[in-house]
N, C-alpha and C positions, 0 to 999 in steps of 0.2 A: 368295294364296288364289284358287282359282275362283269369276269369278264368277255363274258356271251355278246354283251352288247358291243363293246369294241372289235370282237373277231368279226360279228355282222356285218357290222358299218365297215369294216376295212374291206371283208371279203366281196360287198357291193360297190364298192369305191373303186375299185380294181378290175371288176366285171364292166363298169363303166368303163374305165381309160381301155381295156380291150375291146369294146365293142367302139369308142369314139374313131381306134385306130383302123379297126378294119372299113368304118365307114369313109374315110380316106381312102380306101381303094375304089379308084373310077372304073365302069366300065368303058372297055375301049369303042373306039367309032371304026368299027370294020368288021369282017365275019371270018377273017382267017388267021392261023397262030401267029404272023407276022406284027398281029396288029399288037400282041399282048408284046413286041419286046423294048418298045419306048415306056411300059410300066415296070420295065424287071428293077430300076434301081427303088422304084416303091415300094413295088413287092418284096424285095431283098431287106429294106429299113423297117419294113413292118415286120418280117419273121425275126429280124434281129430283136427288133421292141418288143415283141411276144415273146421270145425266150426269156427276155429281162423281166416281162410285170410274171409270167408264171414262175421264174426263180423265186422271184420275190415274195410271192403269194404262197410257194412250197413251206420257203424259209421260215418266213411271218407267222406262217400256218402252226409248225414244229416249234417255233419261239413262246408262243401265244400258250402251248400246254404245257410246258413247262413252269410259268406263271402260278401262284398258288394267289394274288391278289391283284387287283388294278386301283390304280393310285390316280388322282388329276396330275400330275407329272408324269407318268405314264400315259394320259389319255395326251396331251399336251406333243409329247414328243412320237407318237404316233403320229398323229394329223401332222409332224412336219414332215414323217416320211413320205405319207401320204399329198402330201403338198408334192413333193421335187415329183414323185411316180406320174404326177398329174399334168407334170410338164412332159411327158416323155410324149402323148401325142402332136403335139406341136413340135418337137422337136424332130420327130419321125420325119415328121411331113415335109419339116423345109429339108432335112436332110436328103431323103427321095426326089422331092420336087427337081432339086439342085445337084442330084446329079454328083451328091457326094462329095460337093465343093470343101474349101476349108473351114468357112466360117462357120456352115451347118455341122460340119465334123466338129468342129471346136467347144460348140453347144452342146453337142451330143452328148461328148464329152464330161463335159459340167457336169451338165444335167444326173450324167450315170454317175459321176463323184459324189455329187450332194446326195444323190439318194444312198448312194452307200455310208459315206458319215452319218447320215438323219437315221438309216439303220444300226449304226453302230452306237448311236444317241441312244436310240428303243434300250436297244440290249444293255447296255450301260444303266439305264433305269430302272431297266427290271433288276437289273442284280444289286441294285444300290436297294432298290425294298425288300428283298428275299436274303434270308440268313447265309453267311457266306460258304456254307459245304450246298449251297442251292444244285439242282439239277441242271441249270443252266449256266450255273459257275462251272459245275463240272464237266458239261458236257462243252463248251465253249471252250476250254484251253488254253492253248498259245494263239490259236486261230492265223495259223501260216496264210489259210487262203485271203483270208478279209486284208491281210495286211498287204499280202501279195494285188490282188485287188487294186488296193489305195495308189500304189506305186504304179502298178502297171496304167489305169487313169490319166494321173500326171504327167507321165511319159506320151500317154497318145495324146492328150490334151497339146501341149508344148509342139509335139510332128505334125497336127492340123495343119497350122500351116508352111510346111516344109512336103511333107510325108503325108497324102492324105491315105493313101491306100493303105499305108503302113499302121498310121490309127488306128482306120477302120478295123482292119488288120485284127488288132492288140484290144476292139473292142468285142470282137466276135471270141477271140481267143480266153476272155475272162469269160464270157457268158459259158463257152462250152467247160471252162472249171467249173462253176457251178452247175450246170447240167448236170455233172454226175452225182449223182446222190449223195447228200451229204448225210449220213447216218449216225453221225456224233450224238445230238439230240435223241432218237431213239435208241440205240445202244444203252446210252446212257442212263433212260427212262426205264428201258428192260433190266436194267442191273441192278438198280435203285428203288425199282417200287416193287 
């Protein structure tokens, strides 16, 4: 199969759940900066959710070329990452709404788990169809961060409700790991092809 079609459909699936999220930002009922700061924990859970679906889409993006085929178990286990990515406006929402309580932190939470196993799922498939010296075998590794990741999740999940700040905390602090360029993927692509 091509896999054109799949990068498509994911990279519009994605452009969706960003634009669902911004549509969640209300505008305020007043005309001075005052008014905008009963929206800052909104605002605050949507740029966190923005950094998450554009990591994702970085990632997915760099994943996607290393690929030399797509499989229906490949298409399969995309759509579920694409499933959890899909929960992440709603999640946003009540999280902001609420003001960062524990229950919406604790969904948050989830939510950012599953899609990372459902990512780890992706990658796992593609390397299960691709010969094992694959560019994505080797450009993958040990992968400290994903695993780092998994753990760090767990933990804010579990302090939701104890520690919400702390969480929140420990959910901002993964997103800014992968902020930073992951260049394994291209490195790897440049040495290799």
């Amino acid at each position: 199969m091509n896999k054109n079609r799949l990068e498509a459909f994911s990279d519009g699936v994605l452009a969706i759940i960003i634009t669902i999220m911004v549509l969640d930002l209300k505008v305020p009922h007043g005309n001075d900066i005052s008014a905008l700061i009963p929206l800052l924990p909104v605002f605050l859970s949507y740029v966190l959710s923005f950094m998450y679906i554009g990591i994702y889409w970085n990632n997915h993006h760099h994943m996607m070329h290393t690929a030399n085929k797509v499989n229906g178990k490949i298409l399969l286990a995309n759509l579920h990452l694409l499933f959890w990515l899909s929960l992440v406006p709603f999640a946003t929402e009540w999280l902001g709404e609420n003001r960062f309580a524990a229950a919406p932190t604790a969904l948050y939470g989830v939510i950012l788990l599953m899609s990372a196993i459902a990512y780890i799922i992706l990658q796992y498939t593609i390397l299960c169809s691709e010969d094992k010296g694959s560019l994505l075998a080797k450009a993958i590794g040990k992968d400290i961060k994903g695993k780092i990741s998994l753990l760090l999740y767990f933990i804010a999940i579990f302090l939701s409700y104890y520690l919400e700040f702390i969480a929140q905390s420990i959910y901002a602090i993964v997103a800014l790991i992968w902020i930073i360029p992951d260049r394994r993927i291209e490195k790897t692509m440049n040495t290799y092809r």
